[in-house]
C-alpha positions in Angstrom: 22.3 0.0 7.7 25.6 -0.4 9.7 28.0 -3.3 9.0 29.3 -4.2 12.4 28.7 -7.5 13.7 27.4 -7.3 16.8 25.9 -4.3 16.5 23.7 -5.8 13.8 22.7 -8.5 16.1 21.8 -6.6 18.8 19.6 -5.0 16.8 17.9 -8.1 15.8 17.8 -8.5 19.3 16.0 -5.0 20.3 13.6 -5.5 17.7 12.7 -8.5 18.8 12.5 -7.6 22.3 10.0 -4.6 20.6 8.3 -7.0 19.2 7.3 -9.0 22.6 6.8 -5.9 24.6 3.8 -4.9 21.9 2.5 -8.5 23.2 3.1 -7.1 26.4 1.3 -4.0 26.9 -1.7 -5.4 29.0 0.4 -6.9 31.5 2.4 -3.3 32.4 -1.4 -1.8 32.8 -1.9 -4.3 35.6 1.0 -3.9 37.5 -0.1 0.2 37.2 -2.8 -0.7 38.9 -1.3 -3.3 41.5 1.9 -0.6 42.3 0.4 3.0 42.1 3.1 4.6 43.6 5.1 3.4 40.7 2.1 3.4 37.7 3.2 6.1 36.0 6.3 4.1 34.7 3.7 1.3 34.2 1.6 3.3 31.9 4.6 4.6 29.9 5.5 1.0 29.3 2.0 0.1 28.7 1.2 2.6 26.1 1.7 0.4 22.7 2.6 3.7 20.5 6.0 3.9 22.9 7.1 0.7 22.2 9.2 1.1 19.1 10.7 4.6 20.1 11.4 3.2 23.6 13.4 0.2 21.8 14.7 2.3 19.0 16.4 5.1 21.9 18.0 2.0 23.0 19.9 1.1 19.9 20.5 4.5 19.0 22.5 4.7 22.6 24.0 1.1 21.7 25.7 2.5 18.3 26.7 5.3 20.2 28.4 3.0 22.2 30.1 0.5 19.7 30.3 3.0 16.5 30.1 6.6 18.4 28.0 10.1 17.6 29.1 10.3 13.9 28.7 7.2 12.3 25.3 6.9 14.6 24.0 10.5 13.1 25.1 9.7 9.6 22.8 6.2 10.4 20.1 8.3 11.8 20.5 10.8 8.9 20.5 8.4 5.7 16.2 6.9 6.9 13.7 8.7 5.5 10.8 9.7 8.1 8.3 10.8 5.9 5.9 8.5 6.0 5.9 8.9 10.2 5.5 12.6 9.7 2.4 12.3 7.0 0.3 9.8 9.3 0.9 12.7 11.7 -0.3 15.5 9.5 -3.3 13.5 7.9 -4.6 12.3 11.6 -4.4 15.8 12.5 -6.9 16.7 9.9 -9.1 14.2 9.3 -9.4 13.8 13.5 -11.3 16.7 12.7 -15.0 18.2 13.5 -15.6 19.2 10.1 -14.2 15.9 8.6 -16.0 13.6 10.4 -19.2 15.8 10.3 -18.8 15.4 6.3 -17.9 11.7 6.8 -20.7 11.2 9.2 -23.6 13.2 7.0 -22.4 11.3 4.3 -22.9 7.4 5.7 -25.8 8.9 6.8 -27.6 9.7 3.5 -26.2 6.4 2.2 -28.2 4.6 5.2 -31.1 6.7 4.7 -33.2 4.7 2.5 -32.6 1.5 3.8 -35.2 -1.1 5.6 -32.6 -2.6 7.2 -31.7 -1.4 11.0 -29.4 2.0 10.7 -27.3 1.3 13.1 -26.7 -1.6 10.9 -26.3 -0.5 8.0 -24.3 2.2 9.6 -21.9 -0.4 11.1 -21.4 -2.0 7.9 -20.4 0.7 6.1 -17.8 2.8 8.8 -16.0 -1.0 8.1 -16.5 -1.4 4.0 -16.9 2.2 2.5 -14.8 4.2 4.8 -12.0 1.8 4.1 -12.1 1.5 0.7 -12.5 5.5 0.4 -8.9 5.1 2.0 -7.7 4.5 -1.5 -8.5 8.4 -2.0 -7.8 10.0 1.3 -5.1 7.8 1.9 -5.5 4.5 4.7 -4.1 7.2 7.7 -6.9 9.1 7.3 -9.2 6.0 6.5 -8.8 4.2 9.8 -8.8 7.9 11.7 -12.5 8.3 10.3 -13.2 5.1 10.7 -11.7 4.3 14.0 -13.7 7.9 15.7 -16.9 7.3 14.4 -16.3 3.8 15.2 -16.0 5.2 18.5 -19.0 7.2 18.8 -21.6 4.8 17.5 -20.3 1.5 17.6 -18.0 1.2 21.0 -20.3 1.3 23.7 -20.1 -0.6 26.8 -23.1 -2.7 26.1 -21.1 -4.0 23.2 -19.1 -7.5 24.1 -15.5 -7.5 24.1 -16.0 -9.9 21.4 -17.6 -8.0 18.9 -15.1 -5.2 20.2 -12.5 -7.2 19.0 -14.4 -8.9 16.0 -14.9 -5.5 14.7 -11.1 -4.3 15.7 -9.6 -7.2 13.2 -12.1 -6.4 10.3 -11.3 -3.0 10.4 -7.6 -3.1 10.4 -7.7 -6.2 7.5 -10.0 -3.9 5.3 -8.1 -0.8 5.5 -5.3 -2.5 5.0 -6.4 -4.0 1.7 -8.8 -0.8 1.1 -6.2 1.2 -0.1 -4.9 -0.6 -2.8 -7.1 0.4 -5.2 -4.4 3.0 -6.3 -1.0 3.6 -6.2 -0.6 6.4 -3.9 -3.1 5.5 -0.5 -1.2 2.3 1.0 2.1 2.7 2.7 3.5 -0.8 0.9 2.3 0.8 -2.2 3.8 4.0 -1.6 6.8 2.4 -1.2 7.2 0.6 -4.7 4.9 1.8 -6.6 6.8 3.9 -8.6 10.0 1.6 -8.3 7.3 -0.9 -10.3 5.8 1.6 -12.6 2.5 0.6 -11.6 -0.1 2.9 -12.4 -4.1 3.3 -11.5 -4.8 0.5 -14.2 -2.4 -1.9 -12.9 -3.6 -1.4 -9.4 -7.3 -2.0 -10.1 -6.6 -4.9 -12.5 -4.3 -6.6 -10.5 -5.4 -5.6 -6.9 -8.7 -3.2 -6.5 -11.6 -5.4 -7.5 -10.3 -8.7 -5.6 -9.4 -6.0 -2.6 -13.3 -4.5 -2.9 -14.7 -7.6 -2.9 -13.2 -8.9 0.4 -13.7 -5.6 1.9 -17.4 -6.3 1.5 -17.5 -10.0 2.7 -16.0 -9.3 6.0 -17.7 -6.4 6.7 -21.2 -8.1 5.6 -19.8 -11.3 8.2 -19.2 -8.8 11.0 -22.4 -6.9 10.3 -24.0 -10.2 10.5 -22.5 -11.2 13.8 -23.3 -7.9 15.2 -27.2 -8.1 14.2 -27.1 -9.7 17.3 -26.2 -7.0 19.3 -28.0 -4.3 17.4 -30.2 -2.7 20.5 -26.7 -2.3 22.6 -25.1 0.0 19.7 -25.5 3.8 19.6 -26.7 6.3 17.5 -25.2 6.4 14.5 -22.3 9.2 14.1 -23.9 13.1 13.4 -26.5 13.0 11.0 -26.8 16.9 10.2 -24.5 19.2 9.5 -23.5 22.1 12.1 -20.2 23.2 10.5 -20.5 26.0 8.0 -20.4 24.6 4.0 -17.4 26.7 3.4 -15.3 25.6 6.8 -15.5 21.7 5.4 -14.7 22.9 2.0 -11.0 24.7 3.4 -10.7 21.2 5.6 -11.0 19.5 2.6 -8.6 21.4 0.9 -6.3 20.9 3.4 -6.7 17.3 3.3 -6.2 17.2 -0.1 -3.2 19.2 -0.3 -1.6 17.0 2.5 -1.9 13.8 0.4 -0.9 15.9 -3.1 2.8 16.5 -0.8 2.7 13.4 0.7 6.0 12.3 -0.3 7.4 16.5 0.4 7.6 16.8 4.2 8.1 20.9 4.1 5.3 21.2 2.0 2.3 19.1 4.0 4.3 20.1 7.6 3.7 23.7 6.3 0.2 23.2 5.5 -0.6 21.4 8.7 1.3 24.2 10.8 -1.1 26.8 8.2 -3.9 24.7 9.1 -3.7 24.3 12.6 -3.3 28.3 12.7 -7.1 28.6 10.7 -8.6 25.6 13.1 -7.5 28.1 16.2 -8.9 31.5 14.5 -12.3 29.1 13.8 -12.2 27.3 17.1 -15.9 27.1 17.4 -16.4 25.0 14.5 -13.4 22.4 16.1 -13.1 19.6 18.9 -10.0 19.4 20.2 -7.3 18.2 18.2 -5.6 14.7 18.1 -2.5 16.1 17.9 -1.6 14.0 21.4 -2.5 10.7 19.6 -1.2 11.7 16.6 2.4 12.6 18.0 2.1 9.2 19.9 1.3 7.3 16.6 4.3 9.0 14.9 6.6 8.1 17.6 5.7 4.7 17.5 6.5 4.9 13.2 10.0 6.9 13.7 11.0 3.8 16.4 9.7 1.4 13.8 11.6 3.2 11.2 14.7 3.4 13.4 14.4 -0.3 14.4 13.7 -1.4 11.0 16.3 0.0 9.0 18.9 -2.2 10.6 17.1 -5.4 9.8 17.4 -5.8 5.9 20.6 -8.4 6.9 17.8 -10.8 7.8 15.2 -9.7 6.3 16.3 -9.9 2.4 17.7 -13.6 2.3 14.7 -14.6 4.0 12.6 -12.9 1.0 15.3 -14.6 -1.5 14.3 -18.0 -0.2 10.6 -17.6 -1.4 9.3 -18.6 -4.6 6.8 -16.2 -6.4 4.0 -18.6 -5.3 5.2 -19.1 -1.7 5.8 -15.3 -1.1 2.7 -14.6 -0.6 2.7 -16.8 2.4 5.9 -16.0 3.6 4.8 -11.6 3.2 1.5 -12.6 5.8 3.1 -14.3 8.0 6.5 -12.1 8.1 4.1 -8.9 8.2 2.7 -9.5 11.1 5.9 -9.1 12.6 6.7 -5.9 10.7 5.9 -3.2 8.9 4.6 -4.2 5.9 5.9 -1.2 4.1 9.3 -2.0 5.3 8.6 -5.1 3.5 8.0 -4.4 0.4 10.6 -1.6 0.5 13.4 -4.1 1.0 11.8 -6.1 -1.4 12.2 -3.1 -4.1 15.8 -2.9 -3.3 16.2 -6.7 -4.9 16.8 -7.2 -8.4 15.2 -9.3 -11.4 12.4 -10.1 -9.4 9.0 -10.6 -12.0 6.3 -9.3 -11.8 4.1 -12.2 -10.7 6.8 -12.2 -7.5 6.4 -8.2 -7.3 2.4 -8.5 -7.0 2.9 -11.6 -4.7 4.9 -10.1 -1.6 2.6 -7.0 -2.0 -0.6 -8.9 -1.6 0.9 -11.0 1.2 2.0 -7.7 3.2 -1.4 -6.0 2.6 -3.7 -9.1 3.6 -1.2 -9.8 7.3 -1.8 -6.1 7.4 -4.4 -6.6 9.9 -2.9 -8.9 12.5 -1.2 -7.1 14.8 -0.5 -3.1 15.9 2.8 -3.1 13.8 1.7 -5.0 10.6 0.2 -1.7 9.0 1.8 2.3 9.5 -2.1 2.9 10.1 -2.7 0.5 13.0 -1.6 2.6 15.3 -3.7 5.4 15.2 -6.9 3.2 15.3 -5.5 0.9 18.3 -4.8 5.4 20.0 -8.4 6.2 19.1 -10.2 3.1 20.9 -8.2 1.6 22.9 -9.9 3.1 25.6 -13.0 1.2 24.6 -11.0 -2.0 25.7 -10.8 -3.6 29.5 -8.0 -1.5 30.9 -7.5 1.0 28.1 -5.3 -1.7 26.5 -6.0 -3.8 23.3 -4.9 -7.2 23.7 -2.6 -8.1 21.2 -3.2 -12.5 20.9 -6.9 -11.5 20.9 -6.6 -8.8 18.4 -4.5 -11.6 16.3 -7.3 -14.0 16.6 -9.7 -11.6 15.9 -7.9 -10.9 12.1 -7.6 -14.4 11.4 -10.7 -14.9 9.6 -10.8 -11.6 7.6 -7.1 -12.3 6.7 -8.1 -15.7 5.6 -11.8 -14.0 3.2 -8.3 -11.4 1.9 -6.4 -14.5 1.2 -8.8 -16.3 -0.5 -9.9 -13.4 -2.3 -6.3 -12.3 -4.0 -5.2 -16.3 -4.3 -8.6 -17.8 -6.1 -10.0 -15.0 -8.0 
């Protein structure tokens, strides 16, 4: 972070200004619509993954302004853009055919057996198991899965924009809790974990079980609410397996090797430049790539990154100002304002804080996780896969808010009374 005065205002400023633009986005699709001659600019502006990168080019142009090109490269050069650049890899991958074939046979077996209604049953568990299995393939490629077969089976256009949205808040609120089972799957755990020495154990005494359990309670509630609308949802996603045994086994390898380098950006780049070579030779086993959404949904992370990096002036006293119980409060509501990751990042950086305060300001940044598109790095790849589900091809932001509230509230409860 730069020390100049106004410079470290005006990016307070910017970020805020990013901030209301995400609120935004619905508004620029209209006036698309009511100017055409001018709705390509209208779209750009509308697209919710530009946001952050639009307003982060903006300060990066300010500090060359008021600092100049070297101190502004030496800024640029000192943030670390690995976790942008491993939500773009894992999308990449898991976006996959032979992924979500696996994923798909997979909820399928599990739904099998079951009296209920499968499309039910399927419903529930793309929002409870998928999630939660984020704690081993990482919550990137949780809400990827999630968010396609979503997609497929779920999104229809006989489904109400209520339950659209209903299921929209779950989702993000799960995955955002889902992958603290262990200490390598959430981005805010990624970014202390190690700081903290907290292993597997800690993670599942401290986090996993209450996590699991509101997991399953909102996804049962929204499973419940959509009962209602059970004839208007589609066919479950595939049910058989076309891909070759051996072609899901490689995928899975690369997967696997993708979240082993997660923190080494030559190594998992490599792989998913390796991998995207062997998806070409086997073409007829693949859909087309996400690499479009993907690329968007990194963008949107570098600008965050960019953006964020000057706002630990703020940021830090704020966190200071907390007690260990009132954190937790403070982490929700703050998170849905920023990256949660950034969060508890800055909140490494302070010393002598205990460890009741440590797991405090996580559990508050992983239960906000869910209320808006920047609360959680994975957000933004589920609001790319579906918004075009939505009225417009925009997901509203207040209504996606309103939407979290009561799963927020079930992750609250959960991590606060248990």
């Amino acid at each position: 972070m730069t020390n100049h005065p106004l410079l470290l205002w005006i990016s307070a400023g910017l970020f805020a200004l990013a901030v209301f633009h995400t609120f935004s986005t619905k508004h620029f699709e209209h006036l698309a619509k009511v100017h055409p001659n001018h709705a390509g600019i209208w779209h750009l502006l509308g697209e919710v993954e530009v946001v952050f990168g639009l307003w982060a080019m903006v300060l990066v142009f300010g500090m060359i302004a008021l600092i100049g090109m070297t101190p502004t490269l030496e800024y640029l050069d000192s943030l670390n853009f690995t976790e942008p650049l491993f939500v773009f890899a894992i999308m990449v991958v898991a976006g996959t055919r032979p992924i979500l074939q696996a994923s798909g046979f997979l909820i399928h077996k599990m739904t099998g057996n079951s009296p209920l209604p499968h499309s039910i049953v399927n419903y529930f568990l793309l929002l409870s198991v998928v999630p939660l299995l984020g704690s081993l393939i990482t919550e990137p490629a949780a809400m990827t899965l999630a968010a396609l077969m979503l997609r497929d089976s779920v999104f229809t256009d006989r489904v109400s924009e209520r339950m659209r949205y209903a299921t929209l808040g779950v989702l993000f609120v799960n995955v955002s809790i889902g992958g603290t089972l262990t200490p390598f799957a959430a981005p805010p755990v990624l970014m202390v974990a190690a700081q903290w020495h907290w292993d597997l154990s800690f993670m599942l005494q401290n986090f996993g079980w209450k996590a699991a359990i509101a997991v399953f309670t909102n996804a049962l509630i929204a499973a419940l609410l959509m009962n209602r609308e059970r004839f208007h949802l589609g066919q479950p996603t595939t049910t058989r397996m076309t891909v070759p045994l051996m072609i899901v086994i490689i995928h899975l390898a690369f997967l696997l090797g993708i979240v082993v380098f997660a923190h080494h950006p030559v190594m998992f780049m490599g792989l998913l430049i390796f991998f995207i070579g062997f998806a070409s030779a086997y073409a007829m086993y693949q859909d087309r790539l996400i690499i479009r959404e993907a690329m968007l949904v990194a963008f949107f992370l570098s600008g965050l990154v960019v953006l964020g990096g000057q706002q630990s002036w703020w940021l830090e006293p704020f966190l200071k100002g907390f007690s260990a119980e009132a954190v937790f409060y403070g982490a929700t509501a703050l998170t849905a304002i920023t990256d949660n990751a950034a969060l508890t990042y800055l909140a490494s950086l302070v010393p002598g804080l205990s460890v009741e305060y440590k797991v405090a300001i996580l559990t508050g940044a992983v239960t906000g996780g869910g209320l808006t598109v920047i609360a959680n790095a994975p957000n933004p790849a589920g609001v790319a896969i579906l918004k075009g589900k939505f009225n417009e091809g925009v997901i509203s932001p207040s209504k996606l808010f309103l939407a979290a509230l009561s799963p927020t509230l079930i992750a609250a409860i959960a991590f606060k009374v248990l």
